[in-house]
Backbone atoms as SQL, in Angstrom:
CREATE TABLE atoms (id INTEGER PRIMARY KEY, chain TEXT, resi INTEGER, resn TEXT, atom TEXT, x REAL, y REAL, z REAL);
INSERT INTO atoms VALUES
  (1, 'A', 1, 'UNK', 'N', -29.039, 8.103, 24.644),
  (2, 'A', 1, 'UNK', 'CA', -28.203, 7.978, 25.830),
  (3, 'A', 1, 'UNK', 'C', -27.674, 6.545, 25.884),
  (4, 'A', 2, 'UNK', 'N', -26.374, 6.823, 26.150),
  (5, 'A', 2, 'UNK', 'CA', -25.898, 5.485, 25.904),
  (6, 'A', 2, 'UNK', 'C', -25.553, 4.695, 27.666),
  (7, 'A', 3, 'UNK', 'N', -25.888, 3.710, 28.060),
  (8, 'A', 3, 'UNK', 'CA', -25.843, 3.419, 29.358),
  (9, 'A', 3, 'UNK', 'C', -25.117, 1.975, 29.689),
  (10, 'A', 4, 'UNK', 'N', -24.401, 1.682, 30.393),
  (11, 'A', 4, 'UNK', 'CA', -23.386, 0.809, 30.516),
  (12, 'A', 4, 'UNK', 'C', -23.038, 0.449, 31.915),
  (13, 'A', 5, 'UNK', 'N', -22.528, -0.916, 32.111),
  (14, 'A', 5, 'UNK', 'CA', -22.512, -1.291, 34.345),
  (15, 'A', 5, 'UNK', 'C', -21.482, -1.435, 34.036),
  (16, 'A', 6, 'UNK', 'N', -20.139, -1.298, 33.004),
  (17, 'A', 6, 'UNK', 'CA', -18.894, -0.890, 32.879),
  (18, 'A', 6, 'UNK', 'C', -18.259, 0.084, 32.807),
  (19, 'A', 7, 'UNK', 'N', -16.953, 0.441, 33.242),
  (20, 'A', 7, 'UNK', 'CA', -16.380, 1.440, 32.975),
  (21, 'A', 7, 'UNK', 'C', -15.602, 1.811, 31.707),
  (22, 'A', 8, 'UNK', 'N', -15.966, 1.688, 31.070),
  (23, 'A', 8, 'UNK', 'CA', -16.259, 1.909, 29.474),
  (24, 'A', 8, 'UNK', 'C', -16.432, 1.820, 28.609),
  (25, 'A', 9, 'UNK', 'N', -16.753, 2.267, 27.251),
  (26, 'A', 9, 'UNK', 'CA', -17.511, 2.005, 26.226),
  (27, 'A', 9, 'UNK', 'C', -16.950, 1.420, 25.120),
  (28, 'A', 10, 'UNK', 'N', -16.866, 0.091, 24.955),
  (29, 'A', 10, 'UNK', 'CA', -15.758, -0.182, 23.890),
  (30, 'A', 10, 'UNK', 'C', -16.442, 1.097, 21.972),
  (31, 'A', 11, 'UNK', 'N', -15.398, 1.321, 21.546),
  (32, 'A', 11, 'UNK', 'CA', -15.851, 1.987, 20.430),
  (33, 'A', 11, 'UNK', 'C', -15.626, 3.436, 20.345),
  (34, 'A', 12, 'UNK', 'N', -15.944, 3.974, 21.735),
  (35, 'A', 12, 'UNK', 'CA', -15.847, 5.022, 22.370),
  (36, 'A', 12, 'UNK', 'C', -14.865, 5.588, 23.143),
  (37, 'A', 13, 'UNK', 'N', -14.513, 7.309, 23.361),
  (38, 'A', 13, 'UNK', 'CA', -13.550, 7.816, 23.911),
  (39, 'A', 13, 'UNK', 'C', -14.642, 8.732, 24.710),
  (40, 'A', 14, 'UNK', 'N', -14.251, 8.644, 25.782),
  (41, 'A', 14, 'UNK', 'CA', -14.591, 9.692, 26.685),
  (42, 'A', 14, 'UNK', 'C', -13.718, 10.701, 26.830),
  (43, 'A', 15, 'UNK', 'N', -14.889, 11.981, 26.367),
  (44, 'A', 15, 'UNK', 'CA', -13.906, 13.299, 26.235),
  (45, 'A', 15, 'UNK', 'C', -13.750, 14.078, 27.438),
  (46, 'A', 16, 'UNK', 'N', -15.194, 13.877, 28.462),
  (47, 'A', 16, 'UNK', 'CA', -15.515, 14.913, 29.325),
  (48, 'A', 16, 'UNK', 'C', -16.166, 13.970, 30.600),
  (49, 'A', 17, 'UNK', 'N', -15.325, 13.761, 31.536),
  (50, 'A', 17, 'UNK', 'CA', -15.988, 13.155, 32.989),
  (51, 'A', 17, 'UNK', 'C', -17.403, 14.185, 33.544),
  (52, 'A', 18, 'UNK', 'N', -18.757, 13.749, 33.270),
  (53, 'A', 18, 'UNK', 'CA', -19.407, 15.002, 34.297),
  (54, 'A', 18, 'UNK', 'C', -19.913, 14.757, 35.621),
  (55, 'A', 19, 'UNK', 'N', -19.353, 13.766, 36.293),
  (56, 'A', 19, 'UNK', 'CA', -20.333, 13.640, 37.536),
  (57, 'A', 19, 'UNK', 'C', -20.464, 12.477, 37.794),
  (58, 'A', 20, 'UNK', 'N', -20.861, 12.426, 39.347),
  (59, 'A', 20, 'UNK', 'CA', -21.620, 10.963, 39.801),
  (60, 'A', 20, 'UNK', 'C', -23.406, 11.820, 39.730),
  (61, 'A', 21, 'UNK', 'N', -24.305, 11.390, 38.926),
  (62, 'A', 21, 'UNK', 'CA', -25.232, 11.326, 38.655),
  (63, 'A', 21, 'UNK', 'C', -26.521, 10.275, 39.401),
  (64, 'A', 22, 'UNK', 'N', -27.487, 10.723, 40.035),
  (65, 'A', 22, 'UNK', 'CA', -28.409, 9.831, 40.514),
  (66, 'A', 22, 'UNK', 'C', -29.685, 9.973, 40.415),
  (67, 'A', 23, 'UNK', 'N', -30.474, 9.291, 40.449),
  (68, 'A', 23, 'UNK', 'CA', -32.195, 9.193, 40.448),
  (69, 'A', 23, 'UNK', 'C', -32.548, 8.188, 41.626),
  (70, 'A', 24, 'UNK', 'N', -33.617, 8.602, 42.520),
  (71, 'A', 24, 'UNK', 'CA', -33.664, 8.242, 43.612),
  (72, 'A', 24, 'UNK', 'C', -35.450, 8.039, 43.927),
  (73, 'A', 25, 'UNK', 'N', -36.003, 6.966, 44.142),
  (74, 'A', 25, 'UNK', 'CA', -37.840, 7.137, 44.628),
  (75, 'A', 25, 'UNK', 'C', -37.309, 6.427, 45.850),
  (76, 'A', 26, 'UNK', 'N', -38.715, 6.479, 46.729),
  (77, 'A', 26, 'UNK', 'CA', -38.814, 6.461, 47.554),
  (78, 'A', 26, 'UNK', 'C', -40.402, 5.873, 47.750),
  (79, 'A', 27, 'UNK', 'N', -40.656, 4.371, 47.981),
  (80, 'A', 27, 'UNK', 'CA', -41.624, 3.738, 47.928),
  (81, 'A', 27, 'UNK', 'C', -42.146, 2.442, 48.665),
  (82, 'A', 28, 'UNK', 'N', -43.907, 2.785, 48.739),
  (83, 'A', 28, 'UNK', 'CA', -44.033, 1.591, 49.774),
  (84, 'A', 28, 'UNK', 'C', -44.936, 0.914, 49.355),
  (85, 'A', 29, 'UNK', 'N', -45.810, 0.291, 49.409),
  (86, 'A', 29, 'UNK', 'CA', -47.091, -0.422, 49.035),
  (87, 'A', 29, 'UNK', 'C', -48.024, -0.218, 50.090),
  (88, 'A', 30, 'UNK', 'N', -49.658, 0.089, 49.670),
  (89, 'A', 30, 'UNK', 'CA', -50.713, -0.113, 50.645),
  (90, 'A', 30, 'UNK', 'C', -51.112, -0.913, 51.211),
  (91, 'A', 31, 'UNK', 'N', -51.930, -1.156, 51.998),
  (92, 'A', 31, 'UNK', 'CA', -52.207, -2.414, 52.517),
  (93, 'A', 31, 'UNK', 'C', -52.780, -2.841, 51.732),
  (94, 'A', 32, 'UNK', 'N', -53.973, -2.580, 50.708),
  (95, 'A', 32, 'UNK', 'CA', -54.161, -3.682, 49.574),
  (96, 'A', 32, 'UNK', 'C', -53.254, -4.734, 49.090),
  (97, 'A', 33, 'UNK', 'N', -52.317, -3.647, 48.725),
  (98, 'A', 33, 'UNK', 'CA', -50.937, -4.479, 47.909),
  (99, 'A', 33, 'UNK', 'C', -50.798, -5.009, 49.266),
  (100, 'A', 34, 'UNK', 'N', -50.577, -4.797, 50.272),
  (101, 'A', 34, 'UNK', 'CA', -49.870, -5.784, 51.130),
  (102, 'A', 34, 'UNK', 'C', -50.687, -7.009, 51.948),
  (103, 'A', 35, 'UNK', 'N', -51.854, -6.695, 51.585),
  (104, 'A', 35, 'UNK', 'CA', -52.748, -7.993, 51.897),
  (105, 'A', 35, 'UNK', 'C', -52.346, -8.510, 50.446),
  (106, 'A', 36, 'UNK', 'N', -52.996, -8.909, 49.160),
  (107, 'A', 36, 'UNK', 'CA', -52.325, -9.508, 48.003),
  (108, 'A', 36, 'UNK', 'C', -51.132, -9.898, 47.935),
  (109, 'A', 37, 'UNK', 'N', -50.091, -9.101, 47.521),
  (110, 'A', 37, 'UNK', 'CA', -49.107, -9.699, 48.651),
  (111, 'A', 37, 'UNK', 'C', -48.546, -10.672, 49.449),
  (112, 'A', 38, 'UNK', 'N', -49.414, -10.724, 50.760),
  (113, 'A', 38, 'UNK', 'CA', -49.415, -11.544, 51.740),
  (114, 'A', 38, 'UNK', 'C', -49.988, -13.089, 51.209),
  (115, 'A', 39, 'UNK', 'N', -51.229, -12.726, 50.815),
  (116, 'A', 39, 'UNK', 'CA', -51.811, -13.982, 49.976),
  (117, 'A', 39, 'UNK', 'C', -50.964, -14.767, 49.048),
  (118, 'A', 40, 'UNK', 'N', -50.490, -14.204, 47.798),
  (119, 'A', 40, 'UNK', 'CA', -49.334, -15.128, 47.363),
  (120, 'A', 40, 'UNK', 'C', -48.109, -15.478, 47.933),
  (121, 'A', 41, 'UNK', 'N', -47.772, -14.826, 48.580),
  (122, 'A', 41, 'UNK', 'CA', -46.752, -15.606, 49.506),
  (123, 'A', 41, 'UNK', 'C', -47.319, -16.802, 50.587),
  (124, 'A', 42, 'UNK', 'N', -48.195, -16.942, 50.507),
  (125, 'A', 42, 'UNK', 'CA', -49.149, -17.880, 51.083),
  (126, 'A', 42, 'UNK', 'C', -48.906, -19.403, 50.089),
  (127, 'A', 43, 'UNK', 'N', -48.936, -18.849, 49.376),
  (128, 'A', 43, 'UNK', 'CA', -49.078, -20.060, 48.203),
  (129, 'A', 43, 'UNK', 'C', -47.442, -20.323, 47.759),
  (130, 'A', 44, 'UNK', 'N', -47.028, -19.655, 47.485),
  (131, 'A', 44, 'UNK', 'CA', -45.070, -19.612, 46.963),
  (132, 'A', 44, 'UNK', 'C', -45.406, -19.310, 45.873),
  (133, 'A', 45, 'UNK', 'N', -44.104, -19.231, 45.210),
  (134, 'A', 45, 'UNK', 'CA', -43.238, -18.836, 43.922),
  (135, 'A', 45, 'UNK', 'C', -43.598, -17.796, 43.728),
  (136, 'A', 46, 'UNK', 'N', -43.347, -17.078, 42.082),
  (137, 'A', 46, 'UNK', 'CA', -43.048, -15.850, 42.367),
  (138, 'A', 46, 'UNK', 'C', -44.723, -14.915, 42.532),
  (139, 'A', 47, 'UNK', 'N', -43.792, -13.738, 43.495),
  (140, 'A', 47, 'UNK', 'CA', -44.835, -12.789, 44.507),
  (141, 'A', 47, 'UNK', 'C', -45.000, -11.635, 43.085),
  (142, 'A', 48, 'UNK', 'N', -46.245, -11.594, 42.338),
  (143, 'A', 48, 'UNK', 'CA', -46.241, -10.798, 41.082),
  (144, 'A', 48, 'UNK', 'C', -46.417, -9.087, 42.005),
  (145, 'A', 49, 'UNK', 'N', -47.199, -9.372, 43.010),
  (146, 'A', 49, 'UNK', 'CA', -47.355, -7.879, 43.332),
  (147, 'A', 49, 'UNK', 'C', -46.240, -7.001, 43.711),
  (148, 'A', 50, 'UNK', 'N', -45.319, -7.793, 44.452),
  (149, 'A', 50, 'UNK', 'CA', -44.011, -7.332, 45.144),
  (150, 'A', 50, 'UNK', 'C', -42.693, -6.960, 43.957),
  (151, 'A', 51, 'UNK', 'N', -43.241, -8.330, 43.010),
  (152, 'A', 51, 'UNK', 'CA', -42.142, -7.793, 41.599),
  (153, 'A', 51, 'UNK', 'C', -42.582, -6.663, 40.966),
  (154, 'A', 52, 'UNK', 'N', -43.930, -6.600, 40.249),
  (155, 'A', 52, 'UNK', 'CA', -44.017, -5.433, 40.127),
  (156, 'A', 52, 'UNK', 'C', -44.027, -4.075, 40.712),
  (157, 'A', 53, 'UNK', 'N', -44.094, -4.328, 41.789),
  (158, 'A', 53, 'UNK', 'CA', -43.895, -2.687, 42.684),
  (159, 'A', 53, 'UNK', 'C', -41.900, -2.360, 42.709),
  (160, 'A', 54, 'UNK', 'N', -41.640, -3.732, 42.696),
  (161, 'A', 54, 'UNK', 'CA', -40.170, -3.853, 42.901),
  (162, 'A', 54, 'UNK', 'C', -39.361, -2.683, 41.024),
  (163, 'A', 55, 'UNK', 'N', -40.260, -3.479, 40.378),
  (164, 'A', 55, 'UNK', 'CA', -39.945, -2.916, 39.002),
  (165, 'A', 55, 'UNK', 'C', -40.444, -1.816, 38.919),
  (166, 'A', 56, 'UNK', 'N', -41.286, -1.131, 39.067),
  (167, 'A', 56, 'UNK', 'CA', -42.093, 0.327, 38.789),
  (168, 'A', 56, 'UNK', 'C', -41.298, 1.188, 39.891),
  (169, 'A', 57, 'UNK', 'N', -40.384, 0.697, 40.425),
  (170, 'A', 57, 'UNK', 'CA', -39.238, 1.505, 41.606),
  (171, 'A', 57, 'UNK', 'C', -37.857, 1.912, 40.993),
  (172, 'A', 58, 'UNK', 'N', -38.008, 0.756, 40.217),
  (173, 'A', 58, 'UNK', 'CA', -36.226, 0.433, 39.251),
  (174, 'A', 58, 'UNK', 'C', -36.665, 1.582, 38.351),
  (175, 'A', 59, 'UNK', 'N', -37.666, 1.406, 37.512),
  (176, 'A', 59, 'UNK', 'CA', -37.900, 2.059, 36.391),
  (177, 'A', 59, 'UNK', 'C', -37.968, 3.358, 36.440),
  (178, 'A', 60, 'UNK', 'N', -38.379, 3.823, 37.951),
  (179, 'A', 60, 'UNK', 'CA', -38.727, 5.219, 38.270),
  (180, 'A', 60, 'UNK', 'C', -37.402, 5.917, 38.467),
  (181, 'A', 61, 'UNK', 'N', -36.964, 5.176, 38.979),
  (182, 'A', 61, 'UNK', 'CA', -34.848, 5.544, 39.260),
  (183, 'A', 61, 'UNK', 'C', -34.130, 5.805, 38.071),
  (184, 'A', 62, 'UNK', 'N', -34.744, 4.872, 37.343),
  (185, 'A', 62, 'UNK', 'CA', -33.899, 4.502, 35.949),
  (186, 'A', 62, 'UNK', 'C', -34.036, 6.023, 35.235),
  (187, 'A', 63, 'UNK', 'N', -35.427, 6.439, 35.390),
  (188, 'A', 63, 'UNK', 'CA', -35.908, 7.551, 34.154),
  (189, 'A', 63, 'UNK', 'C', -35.229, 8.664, 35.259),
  (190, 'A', 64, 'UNK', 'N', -35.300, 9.073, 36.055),
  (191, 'A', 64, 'UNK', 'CA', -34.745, 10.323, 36.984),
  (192, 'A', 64, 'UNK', 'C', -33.316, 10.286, 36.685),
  (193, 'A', 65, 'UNK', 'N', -32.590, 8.950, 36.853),
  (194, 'A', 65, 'UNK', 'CA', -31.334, 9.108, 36.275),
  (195, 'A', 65, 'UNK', 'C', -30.487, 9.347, 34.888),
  (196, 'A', 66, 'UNK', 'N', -31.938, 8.966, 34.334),
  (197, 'A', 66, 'UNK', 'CA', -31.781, 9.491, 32.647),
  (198, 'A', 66, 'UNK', 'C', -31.898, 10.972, 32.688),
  (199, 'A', 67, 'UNK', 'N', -32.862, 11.423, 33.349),
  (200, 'A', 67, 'UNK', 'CA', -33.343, 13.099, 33.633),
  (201, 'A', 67, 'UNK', 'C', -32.166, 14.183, 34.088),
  (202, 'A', 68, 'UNK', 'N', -31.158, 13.031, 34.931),
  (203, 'A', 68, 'UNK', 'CA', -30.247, 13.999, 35.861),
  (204, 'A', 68, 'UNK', 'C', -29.294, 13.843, 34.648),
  (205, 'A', 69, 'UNK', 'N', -29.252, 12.791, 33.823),
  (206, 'A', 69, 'UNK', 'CA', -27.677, 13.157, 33.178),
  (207, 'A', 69, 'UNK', 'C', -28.003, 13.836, 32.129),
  (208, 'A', 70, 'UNK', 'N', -29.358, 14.132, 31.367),
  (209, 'A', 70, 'UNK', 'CA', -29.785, 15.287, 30.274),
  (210, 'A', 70, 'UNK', 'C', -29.229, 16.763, 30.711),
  (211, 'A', 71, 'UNK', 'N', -29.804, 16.624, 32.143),
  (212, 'A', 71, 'UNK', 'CA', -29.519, 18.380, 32.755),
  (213, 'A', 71, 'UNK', 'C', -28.061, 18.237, 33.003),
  (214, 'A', 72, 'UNK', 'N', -27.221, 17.743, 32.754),
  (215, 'A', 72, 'UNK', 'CA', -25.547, 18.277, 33.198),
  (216, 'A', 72, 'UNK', 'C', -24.703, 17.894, 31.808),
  (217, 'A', 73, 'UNK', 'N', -25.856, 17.289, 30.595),
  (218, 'A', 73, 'UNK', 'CA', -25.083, 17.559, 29.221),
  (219, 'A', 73, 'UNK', 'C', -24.125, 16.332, 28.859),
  (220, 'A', 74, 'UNK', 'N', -24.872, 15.486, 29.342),
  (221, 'A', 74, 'UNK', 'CA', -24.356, 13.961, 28.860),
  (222, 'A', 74, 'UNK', 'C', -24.437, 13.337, 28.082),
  (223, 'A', 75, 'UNK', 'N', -23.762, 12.185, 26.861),
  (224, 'A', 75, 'UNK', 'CA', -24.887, 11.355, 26.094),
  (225, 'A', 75, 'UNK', 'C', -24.766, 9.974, 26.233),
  (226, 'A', 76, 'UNK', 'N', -23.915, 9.696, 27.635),
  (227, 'A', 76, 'UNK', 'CA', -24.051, 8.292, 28.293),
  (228, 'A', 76, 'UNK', 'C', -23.444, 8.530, 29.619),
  (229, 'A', 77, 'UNK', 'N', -23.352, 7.255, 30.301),
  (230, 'A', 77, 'UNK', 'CA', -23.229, 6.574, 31.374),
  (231, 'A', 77, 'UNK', 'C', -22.608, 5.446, 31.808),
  (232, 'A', 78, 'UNK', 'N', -21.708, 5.448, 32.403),
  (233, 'A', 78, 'UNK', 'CA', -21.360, 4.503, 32.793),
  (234, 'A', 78, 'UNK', 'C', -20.756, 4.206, 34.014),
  (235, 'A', 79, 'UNK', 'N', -20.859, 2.925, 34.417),
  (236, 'A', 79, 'UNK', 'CA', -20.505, 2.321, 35.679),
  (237, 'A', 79, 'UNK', 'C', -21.801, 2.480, 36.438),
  (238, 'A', 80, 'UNK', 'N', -23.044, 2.474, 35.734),
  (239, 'A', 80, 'UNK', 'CA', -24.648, 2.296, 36.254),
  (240, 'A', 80, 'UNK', 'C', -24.735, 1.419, 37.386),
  (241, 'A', 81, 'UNK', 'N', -25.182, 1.904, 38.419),
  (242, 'A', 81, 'UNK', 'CA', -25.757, 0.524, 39.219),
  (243, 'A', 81, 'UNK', 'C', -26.937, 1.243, 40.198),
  (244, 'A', 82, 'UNK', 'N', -27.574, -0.228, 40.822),
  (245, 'A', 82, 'UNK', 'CA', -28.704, -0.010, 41.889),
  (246, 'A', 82, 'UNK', 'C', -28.232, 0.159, 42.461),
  (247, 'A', 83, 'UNK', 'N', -29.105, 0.324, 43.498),
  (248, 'A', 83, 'UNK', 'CA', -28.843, 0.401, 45.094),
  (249, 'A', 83, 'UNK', 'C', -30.357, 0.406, 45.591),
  (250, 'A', 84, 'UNK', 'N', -30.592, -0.625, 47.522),
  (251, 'A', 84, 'UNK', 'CA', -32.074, -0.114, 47.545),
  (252, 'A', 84, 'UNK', 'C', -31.765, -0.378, 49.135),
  (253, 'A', 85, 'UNK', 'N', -32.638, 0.586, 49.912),
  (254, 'A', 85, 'UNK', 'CA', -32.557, 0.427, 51.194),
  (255, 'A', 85, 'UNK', 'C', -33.728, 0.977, 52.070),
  (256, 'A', 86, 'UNK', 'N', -34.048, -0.119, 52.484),
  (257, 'A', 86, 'UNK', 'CA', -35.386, 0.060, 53.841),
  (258, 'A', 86, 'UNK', 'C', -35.081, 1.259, 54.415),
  (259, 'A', 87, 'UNK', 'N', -36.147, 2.004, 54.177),
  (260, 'A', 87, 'UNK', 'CA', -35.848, 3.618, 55.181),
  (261, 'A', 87, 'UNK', 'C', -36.904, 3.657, 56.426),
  (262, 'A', 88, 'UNK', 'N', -37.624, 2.655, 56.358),
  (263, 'A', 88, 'UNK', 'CA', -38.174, 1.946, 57.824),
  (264, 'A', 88, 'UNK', 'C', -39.164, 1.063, 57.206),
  (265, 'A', 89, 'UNK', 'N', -40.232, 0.084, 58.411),
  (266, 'A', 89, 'UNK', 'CA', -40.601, -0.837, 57.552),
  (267, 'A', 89, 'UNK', 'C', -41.536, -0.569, 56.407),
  (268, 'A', 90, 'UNK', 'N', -41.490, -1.378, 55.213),
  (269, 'A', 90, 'UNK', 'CA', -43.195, -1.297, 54.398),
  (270, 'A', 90, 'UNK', 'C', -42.726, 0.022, 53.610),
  (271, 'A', 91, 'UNK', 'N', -41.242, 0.839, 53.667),
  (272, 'A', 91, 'UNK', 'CA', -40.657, 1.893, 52.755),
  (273, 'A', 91, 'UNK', 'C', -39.386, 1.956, 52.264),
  (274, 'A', 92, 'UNK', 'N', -39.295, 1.601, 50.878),
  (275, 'A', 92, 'UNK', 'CA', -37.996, 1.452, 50.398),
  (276, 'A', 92, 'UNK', 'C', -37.590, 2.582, 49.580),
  (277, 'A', 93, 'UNK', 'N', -36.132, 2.817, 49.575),
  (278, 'A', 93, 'UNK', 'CA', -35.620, 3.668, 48.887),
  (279, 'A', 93, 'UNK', 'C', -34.720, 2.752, 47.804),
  (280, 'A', 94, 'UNK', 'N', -34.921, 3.242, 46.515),
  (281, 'A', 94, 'UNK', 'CA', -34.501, 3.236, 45.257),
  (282, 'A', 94, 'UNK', 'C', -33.356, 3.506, 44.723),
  (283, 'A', 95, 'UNK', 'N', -32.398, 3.409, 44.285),
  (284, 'A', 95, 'UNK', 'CA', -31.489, 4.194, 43.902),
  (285, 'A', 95, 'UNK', 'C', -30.869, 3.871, 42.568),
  (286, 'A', 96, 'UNK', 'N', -30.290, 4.820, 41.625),
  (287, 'A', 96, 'UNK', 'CA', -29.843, 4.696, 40.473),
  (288, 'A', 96, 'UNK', 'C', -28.647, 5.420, 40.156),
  (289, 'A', 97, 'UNK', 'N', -27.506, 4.910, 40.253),
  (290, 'A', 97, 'UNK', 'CA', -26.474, 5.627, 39.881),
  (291, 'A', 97, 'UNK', 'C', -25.464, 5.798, 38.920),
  (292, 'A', 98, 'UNK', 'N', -24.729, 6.726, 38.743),
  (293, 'A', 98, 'UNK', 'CA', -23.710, 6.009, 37.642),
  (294, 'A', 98, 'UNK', 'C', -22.719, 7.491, 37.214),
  (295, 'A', 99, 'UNK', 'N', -21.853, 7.582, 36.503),
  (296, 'A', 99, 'UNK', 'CA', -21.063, 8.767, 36.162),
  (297, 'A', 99, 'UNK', 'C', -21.180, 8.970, 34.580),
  (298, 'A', 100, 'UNK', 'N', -21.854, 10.331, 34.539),
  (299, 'A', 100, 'UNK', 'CA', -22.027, 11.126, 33.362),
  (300, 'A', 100, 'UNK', 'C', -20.844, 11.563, 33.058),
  (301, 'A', 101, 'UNK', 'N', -21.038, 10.697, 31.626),
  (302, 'A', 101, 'UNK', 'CA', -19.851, 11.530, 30.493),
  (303, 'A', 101, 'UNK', 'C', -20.229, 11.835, 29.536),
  (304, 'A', 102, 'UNK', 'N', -19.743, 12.367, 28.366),
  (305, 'A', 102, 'UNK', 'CA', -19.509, 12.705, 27.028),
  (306, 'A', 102, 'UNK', 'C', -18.857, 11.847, 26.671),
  (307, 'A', 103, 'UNK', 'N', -19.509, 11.057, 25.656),
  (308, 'A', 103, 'UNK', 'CA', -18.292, 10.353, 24.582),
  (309, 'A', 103, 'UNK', 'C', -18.420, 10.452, 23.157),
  (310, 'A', 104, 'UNK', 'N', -17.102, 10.423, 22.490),
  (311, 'A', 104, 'UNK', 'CA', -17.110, 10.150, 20.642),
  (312, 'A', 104, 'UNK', 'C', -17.200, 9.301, 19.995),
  (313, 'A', 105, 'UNK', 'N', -17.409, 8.447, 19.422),
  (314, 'A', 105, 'UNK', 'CA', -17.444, 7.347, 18.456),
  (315, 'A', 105, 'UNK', 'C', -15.679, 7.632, 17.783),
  (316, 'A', 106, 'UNK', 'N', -15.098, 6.136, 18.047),
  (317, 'A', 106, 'UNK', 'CA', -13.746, 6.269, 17.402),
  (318, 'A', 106, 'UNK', 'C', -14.185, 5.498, 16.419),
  (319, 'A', 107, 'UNK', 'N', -13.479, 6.435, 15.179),
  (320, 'A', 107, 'UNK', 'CA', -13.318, 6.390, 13.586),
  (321, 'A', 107, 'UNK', 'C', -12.701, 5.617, 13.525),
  (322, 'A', 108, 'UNK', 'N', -12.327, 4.333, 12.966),
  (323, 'A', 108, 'UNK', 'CA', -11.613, 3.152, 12.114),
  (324, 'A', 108, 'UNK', 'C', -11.672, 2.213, 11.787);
């Protein structure tokens, strides 16, 4: 799968537009994590617990959006992007988007 935050693929012809395509979690941390957490932000620089929960959110989007463009017969993507939004406090929503196409490899 070929994946791209442009609208298109140098090399490539897009034969077949399929869709705006998305993968979506929906995630919060426990209070463990959010006491830990709390503690390094106590101290500064970077918050490892918050990045990693931050990343294991991206990644989870990332693979669902790989998942959604398998099922509608894609073999890339493009114009990929995030998106993330508080759906109340201590719960974030994820988002992964982008438009499934078909493309060819141009010969020359």
């Amino acid at each position: 799968m070929i994946v791209t935050t442009s609208t298109h693929l140098e090399g490539y012809k897009v034969t077949e537009h399929l869709g705006v395509i998305r993968g979506i979690t929906v995630r919060s941390r426990g209070v463990g994590g959010n006491f830990l957490g709390g503690l390094q932000s106590l101290v500064g620089g970077r918050n490892s617990v918050y990045t990693d929960l931050c990343e294991q959110s991206r990644q989870e989007a990332y693979d669902l959006l790989m998942l959604h463009a398998q099922q509608v017969g894609a073999n890339a993507i493009i114009n990929m992007r995030y998106d993330a939004n508080e759906v109340m406090q201590g719960i974030t929503e994820v988002l992964a988007y982008g438009t499934a196409v078909k493309v060819q490899k141009i010969e020359g």
